[in-house]
C-alpha positions as CSV (number, residue, x, y, z in Angstrom):
1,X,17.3,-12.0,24.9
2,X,16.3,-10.4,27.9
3,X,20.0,-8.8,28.2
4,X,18.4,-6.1,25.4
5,X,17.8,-3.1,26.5
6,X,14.1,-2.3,28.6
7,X,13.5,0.8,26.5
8,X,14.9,-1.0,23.2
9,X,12.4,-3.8,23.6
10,X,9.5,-1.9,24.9
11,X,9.4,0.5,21.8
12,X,9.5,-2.3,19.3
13,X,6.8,-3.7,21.6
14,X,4.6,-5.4,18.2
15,X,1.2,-5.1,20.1
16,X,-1.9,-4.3,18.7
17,X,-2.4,-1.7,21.3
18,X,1.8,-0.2,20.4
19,X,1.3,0.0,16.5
20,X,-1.3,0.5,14.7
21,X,-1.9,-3.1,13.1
22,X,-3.0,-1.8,9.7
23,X,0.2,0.7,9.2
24,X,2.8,-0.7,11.9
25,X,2.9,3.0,13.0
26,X,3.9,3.1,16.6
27,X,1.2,4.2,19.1
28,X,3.1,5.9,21.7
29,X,5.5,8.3,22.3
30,X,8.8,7.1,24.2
31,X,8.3,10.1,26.7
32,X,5.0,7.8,28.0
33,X,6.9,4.6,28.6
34,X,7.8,5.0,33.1
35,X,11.1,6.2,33.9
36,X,11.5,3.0,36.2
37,X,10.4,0.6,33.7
38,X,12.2,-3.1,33.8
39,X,11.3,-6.6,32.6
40,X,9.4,-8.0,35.5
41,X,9.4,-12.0,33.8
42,X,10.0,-13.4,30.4
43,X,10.4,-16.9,29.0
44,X,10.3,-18.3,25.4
45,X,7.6,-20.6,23.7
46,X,6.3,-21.2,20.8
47,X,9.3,-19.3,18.9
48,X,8.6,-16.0,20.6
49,X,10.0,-14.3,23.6
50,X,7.1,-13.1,25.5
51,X,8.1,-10.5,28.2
52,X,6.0,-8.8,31.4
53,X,6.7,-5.4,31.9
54,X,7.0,-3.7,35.3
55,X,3.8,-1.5,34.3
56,X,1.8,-4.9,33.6
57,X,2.3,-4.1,30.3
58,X,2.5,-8.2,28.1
59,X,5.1,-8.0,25.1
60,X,5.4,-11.0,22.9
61,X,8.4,-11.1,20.2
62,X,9.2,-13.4,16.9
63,X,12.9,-15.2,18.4
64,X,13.8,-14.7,14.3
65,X,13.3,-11.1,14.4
66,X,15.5,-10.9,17.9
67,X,18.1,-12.2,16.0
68,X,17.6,-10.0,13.3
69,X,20.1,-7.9,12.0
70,X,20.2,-4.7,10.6
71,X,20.1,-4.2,7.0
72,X,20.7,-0.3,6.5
73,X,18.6,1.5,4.3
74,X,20.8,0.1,1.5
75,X,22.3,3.3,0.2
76,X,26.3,2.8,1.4
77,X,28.7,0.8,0.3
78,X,27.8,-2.1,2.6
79,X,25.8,-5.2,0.6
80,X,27.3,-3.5,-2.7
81,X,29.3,-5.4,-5.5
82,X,32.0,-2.7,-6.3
83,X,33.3,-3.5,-9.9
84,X,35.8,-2.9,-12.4
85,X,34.9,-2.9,-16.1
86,X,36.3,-6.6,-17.0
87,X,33.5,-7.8,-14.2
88,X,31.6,-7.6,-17.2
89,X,33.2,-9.4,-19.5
90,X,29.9,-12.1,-19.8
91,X,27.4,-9.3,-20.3
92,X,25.7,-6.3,-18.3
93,X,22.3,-6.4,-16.7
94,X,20.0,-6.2,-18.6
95,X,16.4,-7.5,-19.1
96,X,13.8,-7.0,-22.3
97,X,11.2,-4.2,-21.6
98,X,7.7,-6.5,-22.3
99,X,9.3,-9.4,-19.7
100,X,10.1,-6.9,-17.3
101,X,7.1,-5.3,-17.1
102,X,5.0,-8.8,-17.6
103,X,7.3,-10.8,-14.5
104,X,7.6,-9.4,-11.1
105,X,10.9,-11.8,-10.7
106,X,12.3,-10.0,-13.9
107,X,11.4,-6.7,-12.5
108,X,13.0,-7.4,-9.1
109,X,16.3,-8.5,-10.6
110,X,16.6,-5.5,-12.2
111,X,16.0,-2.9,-9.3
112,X,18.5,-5.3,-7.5
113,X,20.9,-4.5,-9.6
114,X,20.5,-0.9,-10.1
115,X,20.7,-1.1,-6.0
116,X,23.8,-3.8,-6.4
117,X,26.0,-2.9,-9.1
118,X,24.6,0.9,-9.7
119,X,22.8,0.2,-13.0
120,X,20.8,-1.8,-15.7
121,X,19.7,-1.9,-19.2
122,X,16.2,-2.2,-20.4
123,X,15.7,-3.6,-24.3
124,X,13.3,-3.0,-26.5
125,X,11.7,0.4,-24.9
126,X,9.7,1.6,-28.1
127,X,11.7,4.6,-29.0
128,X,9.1,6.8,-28.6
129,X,9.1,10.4,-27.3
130,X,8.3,10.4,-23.5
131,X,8.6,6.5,-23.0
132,X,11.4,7.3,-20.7
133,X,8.6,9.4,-18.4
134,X,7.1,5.1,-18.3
135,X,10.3,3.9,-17.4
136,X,10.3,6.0,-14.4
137,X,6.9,5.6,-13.2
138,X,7.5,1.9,-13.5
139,X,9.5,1.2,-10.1
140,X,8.9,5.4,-8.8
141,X,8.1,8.8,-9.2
142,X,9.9,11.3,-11.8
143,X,11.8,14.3,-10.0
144,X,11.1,17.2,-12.0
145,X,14.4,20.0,-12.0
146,X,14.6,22.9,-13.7
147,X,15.6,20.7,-16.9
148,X,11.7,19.6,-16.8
149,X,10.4,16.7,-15.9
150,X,12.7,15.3,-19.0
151,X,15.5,16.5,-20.8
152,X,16.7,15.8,-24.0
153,X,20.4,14.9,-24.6
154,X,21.3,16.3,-28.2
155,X,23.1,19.1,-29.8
156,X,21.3,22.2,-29.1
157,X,22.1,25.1,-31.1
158,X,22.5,27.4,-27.8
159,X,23.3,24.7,-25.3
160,X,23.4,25.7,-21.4
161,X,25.2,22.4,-20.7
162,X,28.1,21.1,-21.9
163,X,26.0,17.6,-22.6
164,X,23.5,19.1,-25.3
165,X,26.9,19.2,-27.3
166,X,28.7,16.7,-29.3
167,X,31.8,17.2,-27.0
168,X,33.2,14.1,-25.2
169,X,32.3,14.4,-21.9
170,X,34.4,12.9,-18.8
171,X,33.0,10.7,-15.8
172,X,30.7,12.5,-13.6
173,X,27.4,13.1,-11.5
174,X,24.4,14.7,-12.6
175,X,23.0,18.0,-10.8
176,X,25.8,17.9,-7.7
177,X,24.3,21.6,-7.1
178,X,21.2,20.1,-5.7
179,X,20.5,18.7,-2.1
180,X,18.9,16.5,-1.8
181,X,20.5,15.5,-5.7
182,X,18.7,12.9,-7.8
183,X,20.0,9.9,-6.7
184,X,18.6,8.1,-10.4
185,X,18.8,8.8,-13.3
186,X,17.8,7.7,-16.7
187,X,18.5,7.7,-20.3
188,X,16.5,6.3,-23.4
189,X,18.0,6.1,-26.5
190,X,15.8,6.9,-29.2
191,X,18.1,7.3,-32.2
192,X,22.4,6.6,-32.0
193,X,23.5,6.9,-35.7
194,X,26.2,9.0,-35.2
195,X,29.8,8.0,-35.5
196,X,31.1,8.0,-31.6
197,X,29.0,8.8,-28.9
198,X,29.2,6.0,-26.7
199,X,28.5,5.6,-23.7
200,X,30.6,4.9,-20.2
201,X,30.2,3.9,-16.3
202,X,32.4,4.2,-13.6
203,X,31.9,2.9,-10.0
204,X,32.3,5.9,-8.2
205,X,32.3,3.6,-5.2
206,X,35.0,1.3,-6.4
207,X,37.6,4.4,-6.9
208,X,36.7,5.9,-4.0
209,X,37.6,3.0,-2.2
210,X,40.8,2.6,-4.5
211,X,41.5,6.1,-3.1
212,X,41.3,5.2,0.7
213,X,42.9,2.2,-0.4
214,X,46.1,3.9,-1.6
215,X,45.8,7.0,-0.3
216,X,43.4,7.2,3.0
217,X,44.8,10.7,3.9
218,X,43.2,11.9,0.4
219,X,40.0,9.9,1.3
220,X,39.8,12.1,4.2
221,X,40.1,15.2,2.9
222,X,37.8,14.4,0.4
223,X,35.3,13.2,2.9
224,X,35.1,16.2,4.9
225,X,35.9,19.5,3.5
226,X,32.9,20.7,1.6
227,X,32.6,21.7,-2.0
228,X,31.0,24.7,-3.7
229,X,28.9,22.8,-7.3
230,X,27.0,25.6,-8.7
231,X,24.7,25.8,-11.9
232,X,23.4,28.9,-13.7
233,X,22.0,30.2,-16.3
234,X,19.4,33.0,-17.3
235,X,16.6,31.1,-14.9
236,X,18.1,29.4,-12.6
237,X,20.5,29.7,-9.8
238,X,21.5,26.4,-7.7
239,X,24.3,25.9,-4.7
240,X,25.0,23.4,-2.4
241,X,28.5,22.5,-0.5
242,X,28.6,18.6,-0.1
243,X,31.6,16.9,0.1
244,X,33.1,14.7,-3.2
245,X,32.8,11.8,-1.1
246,X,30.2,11.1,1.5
247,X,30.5,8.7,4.5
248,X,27.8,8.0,6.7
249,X,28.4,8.1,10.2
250,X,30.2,4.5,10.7
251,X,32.5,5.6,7.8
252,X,31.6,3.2,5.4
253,X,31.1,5.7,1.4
254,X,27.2,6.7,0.9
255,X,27.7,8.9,-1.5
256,X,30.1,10.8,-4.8
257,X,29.7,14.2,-6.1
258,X,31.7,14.4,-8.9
259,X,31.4,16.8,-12.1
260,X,34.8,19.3,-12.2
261,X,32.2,21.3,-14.5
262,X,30.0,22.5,-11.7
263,X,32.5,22.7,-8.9
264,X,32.9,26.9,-7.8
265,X,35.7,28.4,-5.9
266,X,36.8,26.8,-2.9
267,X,38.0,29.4,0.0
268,X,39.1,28.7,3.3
269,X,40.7,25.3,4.7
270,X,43.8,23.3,3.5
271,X,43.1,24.0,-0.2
272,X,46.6,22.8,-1.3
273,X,45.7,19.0,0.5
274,X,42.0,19.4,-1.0
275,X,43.7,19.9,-4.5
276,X,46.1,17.2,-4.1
277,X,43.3,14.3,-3.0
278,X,40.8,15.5,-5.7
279,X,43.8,15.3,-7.9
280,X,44.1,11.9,-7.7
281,X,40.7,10.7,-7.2
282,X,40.0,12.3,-10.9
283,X,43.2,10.5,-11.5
284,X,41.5,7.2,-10.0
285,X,38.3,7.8,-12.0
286,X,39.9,7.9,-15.8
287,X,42.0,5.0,-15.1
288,X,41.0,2.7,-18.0
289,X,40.1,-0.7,-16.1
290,X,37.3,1.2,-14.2
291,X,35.6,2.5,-17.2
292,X,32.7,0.1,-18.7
293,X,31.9,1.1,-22.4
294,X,29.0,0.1,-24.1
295,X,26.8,1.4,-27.0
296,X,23.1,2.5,-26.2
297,X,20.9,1.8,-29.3
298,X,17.5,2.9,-30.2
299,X,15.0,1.9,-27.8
300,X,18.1,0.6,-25.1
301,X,17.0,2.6,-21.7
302,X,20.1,3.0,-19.2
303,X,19.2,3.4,-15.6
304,X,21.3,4.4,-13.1
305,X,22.6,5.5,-9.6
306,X,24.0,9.1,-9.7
307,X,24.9,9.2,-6.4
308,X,27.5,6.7,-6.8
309,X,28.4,5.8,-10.8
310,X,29.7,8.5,-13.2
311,X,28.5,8.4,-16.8
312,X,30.5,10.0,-19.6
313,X,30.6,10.0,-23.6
314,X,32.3,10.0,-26.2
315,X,32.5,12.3,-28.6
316,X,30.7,12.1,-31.6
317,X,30.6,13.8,-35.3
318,X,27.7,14.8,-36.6
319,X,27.7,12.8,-39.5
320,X,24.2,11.1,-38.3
321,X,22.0,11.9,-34.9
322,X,22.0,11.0,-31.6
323,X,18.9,11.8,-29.6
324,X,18.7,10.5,-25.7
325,X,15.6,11.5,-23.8
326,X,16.8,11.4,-19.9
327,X,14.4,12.2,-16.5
328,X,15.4,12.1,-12.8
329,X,14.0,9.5,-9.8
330,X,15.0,8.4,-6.1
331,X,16.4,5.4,-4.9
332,X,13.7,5.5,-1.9
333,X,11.0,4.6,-4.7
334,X,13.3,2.1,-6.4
335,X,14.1,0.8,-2.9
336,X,10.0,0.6,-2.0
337,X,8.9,-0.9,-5.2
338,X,11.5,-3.7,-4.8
339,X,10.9,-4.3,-1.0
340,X,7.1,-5.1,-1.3
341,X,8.3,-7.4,-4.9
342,X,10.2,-9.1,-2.6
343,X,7.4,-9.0,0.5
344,X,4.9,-10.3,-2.1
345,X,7.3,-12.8,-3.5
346,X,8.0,-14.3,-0.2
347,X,4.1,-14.5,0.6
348,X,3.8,-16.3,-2.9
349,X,6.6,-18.5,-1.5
350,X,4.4,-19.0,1.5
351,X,1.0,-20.1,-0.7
352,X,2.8,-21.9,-2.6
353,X,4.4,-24.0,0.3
354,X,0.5,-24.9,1.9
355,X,-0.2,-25.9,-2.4
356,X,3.4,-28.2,-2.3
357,X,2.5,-29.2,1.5
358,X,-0.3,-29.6,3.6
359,X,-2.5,-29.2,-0.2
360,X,-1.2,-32.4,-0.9
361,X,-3.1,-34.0,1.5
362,X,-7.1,-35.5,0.9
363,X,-9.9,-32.9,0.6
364,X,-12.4,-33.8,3.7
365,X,-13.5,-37.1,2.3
366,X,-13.6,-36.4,-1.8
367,X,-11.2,-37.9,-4.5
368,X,-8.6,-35.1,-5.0
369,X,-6.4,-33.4,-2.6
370,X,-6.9,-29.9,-1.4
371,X,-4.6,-28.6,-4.1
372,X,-5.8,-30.4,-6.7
373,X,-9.2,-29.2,-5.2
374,X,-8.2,-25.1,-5.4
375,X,-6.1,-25.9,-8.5
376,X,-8.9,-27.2,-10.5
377,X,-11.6,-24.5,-9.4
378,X,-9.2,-22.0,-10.5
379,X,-8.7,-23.7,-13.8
380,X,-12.6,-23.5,-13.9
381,X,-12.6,-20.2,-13.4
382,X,-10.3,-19.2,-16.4
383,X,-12.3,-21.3,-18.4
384,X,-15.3,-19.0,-17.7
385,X,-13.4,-16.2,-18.2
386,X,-13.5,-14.9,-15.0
387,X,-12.1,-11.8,-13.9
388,X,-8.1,-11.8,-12.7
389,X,-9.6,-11.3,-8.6
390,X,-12.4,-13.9,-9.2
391,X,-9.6,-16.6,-10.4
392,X,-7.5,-15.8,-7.1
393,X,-10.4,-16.4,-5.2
394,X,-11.2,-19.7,-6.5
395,X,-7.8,-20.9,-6.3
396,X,-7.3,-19.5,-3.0
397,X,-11.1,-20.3,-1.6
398,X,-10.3,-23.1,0.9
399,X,-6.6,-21.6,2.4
400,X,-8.8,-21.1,5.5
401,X,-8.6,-25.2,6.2
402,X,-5.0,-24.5,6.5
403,X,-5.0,-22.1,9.4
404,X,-6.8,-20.9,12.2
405,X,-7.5,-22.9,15.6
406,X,-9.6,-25.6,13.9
407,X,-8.8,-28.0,10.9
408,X,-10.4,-29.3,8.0
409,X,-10.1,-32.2,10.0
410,X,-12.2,-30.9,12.5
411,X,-15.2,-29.8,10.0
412,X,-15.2,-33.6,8.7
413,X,-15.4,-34.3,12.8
414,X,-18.4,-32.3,13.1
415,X,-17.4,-28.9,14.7
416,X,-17.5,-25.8,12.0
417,X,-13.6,-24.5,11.5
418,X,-15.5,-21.5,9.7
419,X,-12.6,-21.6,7.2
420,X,-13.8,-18.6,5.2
421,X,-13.4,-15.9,7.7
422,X,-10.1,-17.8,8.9
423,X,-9.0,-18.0,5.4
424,X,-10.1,-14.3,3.9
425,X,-8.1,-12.9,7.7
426,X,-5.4,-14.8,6.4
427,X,-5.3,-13.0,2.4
428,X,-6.4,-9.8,3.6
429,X,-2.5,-9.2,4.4
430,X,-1.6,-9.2,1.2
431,X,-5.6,-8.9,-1.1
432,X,-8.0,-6.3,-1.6
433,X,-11.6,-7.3,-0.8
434,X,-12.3,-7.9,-4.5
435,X,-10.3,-11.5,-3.7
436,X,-11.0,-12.4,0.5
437,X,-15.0,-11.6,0.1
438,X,-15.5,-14.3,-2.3
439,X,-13.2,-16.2,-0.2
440,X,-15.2,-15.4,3.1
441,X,-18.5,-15.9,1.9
442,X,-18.0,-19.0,-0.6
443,X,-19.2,-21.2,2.0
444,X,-22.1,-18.9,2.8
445,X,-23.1,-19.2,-0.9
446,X,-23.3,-22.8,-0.7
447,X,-26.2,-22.3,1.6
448,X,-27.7,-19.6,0.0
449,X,-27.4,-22.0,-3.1
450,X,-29.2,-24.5,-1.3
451,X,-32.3,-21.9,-0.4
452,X,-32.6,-20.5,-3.9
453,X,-32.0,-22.3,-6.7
454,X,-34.2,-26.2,-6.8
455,X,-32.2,-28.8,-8.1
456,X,-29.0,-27.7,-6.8
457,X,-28.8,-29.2,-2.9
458,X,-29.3,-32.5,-4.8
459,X,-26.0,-32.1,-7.1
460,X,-23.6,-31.5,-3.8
461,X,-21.1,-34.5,-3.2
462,X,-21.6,-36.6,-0.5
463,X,-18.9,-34.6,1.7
464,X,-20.3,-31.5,0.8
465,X,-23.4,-32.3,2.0
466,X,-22.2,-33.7,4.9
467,X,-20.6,-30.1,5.8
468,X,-23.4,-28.3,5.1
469,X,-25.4,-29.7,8.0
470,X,-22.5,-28.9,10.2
471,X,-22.1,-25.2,8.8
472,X,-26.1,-24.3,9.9
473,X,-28.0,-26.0,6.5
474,X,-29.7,-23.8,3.7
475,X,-30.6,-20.5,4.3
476,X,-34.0,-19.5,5.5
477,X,-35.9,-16.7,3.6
478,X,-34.5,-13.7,5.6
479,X,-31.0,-15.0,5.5
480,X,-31.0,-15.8,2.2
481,X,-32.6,-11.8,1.0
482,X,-29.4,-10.6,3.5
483,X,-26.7,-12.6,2.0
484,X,-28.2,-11.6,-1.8
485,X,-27.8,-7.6,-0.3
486,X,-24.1,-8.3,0.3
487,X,-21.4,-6.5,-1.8
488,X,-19.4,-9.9,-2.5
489,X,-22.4,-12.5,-2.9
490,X,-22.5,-12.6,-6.3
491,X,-18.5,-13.0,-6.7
492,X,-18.6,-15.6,-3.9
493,X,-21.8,-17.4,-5.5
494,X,-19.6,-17.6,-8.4
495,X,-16.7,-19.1,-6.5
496,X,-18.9,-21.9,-5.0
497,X,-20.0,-23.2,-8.8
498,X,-16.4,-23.5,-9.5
499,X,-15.8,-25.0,-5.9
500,X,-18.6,-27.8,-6.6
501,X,-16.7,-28.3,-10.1
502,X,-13.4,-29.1,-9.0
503,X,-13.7,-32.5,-7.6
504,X,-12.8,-34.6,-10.5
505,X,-9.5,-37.1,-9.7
506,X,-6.9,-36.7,-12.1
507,X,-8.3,-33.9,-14.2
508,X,-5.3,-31.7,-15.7
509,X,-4.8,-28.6,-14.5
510,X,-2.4,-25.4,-14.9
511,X,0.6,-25.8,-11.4
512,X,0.3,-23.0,-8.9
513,X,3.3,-21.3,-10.6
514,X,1.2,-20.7,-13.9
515,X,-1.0,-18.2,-11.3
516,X,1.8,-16.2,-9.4
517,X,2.1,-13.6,-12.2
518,X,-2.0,-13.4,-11.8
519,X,-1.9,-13.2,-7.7
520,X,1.4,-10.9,-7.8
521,X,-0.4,-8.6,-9.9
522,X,-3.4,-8.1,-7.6
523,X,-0.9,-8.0,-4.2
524,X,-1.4,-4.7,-2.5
């Protein structure tokens, strides 16, 4: 490992006093690191490189993340399906509106494949004016043009675009006369009763590769000489010169441009070999096999990546109406809101491992296991009808014996593991205070419990008793007025009475995966 580069390794340096440990931002700038600066030792333990640097400087590395490799930011061609229209043949992807916003799983498969194949279909968005605005704001942020902040795609009495028409309309890109262009884009149907007007895809990726495939001088030509696409009408007057195909700068396509309607006079350059490649990459693009047809219905909402698939219609008589309502997005805000589905996915994956694991094990000397423990206090607390943050924190209340230098095991042994500040630490990665504050002060309540309320020291189980003398007994009277001052007392006195519930061997309760949509929804 230590064969990386010093500089390399030094500025991914994970340190608390390198990045900032709330944002990750780094710290320094790489104009402070020494201009002699070397590795002066390093070994591995414990799954992490851990590295001394020449300045005294300590450095300490996951091996995993060593051996990491680079994912990209996901916008080229790389970890792409590139498809033809028979891939199809079993159906598109698609996913009913209500599930999608309800599971986080459904909602992450289809960003992935708006990110993998380009696109996917929503059912059942209530055809309603503006619903497509929802759409949107459901995975990002709406790009407002000089269209609005939505558009509607019917025939306009004085259209300034050929698609408020009822003309067919040919493969293509939306608003190539920007930069940076709307890489999404979207369109809810909210009434199709004409005859014709369907609606079509093409993998602008798939025939650009076709081109450089069959014709790689064409690819290049395409790739480099820059375009004029320019848009005007009485308010508006938009330019920009991209190429029809971008590369990125290891070659691999990032990016098509493609809407003959908007392209402007080209001057200068090899215009007879730029005519003869975008020639027959148009060719490549109305070839029949690319082309994936399908019929949007009212309520159907298409999204899609404009900066790689072309959309086109049919043409349509006006023997009935077709209304789309369309807006604009970026891929970064798709891209974010599917990277933290998946971060909080794979922390779900990681609570539910210590419920399938180490949960299974006995719960410091009572009847039920640790997750039958957590499971049943948070079964108590739905029954009360708790708040969603105050069911987390029941079901997550005793994580804290999980982690942490000390054990449960070592609470039973008589030394406090002070699993509530260990366990709230632990959530606070992923939860707001309204779910680790009950957590960190549930076993505080107990105590406060103990000073306040008569009867109730005598109703603790045998091993709950037996902790409390090891976590510093009831409360006295000042301790007891602070606690009651503290934000989450009440919440965590709440949590304990479900706590000293949930000891009852063999009572049915819900499985951790009835509560993921519950904890995924309160992830930050």
């Amino acid at each position: 490992m230590t064969e990386l580069p010093a500089y390399w390794l030094r500025d991914n340096c994970p340190c608390a006093e390198c990045r900032d440990p709330r944002n990750g931002q780094k710290l320094f700038q790489i104009a402070d690191l020494p201009e002699d600066l070397a590795v002066a030792g390093s070994g591995e333990t414990d799954g992490h490189l851990e590295v001394l640097w020449s300045d005294g400087h300590r450095s300490r590395y996951p091996l995993e993340w060593l051996d990491g490799a680079d994912e990209g930011d996901g916008r080229t061609e790389r970890g792409k399906r590139l498809w033809a229209a028979a891939d199809f043949a079993d159906g598109i992807p698609e996913a009913p509106w209500e599930a999608y916003l309800a599971d986080p799983a459904r909602q992450a498969a289809v960003l992935t494949a708006v990110r993998s194949e380009g696109f996917a279909v929503l059912r059942g968005v209530p055809a309603v004016e503006r619903q497509v605005l929802r759409v949107a704001e459901s995975f990002g942020h709406v790009r407002v043009t000089n269209y609005g902040e939505l558009f509607d795609v019917r025939v306009e009495p004085a259209p300034n675009n050929l698609a408020f028409t009822s003309a067919a309309i040919t493969p293509h890109t939306d608003n190539p006369y920007r930069d940076p262009v709307p890489t999404l884009q979207l369109l809810h149907c909210l009434e199709n009763s004409a005859t014709g007007g369907d609606s079509g895809l093409v993998d602008g990726f798939r025939a650009a590769a076709v081109l450089r495939e069959e014709a790689p001088e064409a690819f290049d030509v395409l790739t480099r000489t820059p375009v004029p696409f320019v848009f005007r009408d009485r308010r508006t007057e938009l330019r920009a010169d991209r190429p029809l195909i971008d590369v990125d700068p290891l070659g691999r396509i990032r990016e098509v441009r493609f809407n003959n309607r908007s392209i402007g006079t080209l001057r200068g350059g090899d215009l007879g070999a730029f005519y003869a490649a975008y020639r027959r990459f148009a060719a490549i693009t109305l070839r029949p096999e690319l082309r994936l047809t399908f019929r949007l219905g009212p309520g159907d909402c298409l999204v899609f990546d404009n900066t790689r698939l072309l959309h086109a219609r049919t043409a349509f008589r006006q023997d009935g109406h077709r209304h789309l309502q369309g807006c604009y997005a970026d891929l970064d805000g798709l891209s974010s809101t599917l990277a933290v589905l998946h971060r909080r996915a794979a922390a779900l994956d990681a609570i539910a491992t210590l419920f399938a694991g180490e949960g299974a094990g006995e719960y410091l000397g009572e009847e039920v296991t640790m997750a039958e423990h957590m499971l049943q206090a948070a079964a108590a607390a739905e029954a009360a009808g708790a708040p969603a943050h105050l069911v987390a924190a029941a079901l997550l209340h005793d994580v804290g014996h999980f982690h942490g230098a000390l054990h449960g095991r070592d609470l039973m042994e008589g030394q406090d593991n002070r699993h509530g500040d260990t366990g709230a630490d632990w959530l606070a990665r992923w939860f707001g205070p309204e779910v680790t504050e009950p957590v960190r002060l549930h076993v505080a309540a107990k105590r406060y419990l103990c000073a306040v309320e008569p009867g109730y020291r005598e109703r603790l189980s045998a091993a709950s008793e037996y902790t409390l003398s090891v976590q510093g007994g009831p409360m006295d009277e000042r301790q007891a007025a602070a606690f009651a001052e503290l934000p989450g007392a009440r919440d965590a006195v709440a949590v304990r009475r479900w706590d000293e519930q949930a000891k009852a061997a063999g009572a049915p309760t819900p499985d951790f995966a009835h509560y993921r949509p519950l904890l995924a929804a309160l992830m930050r």
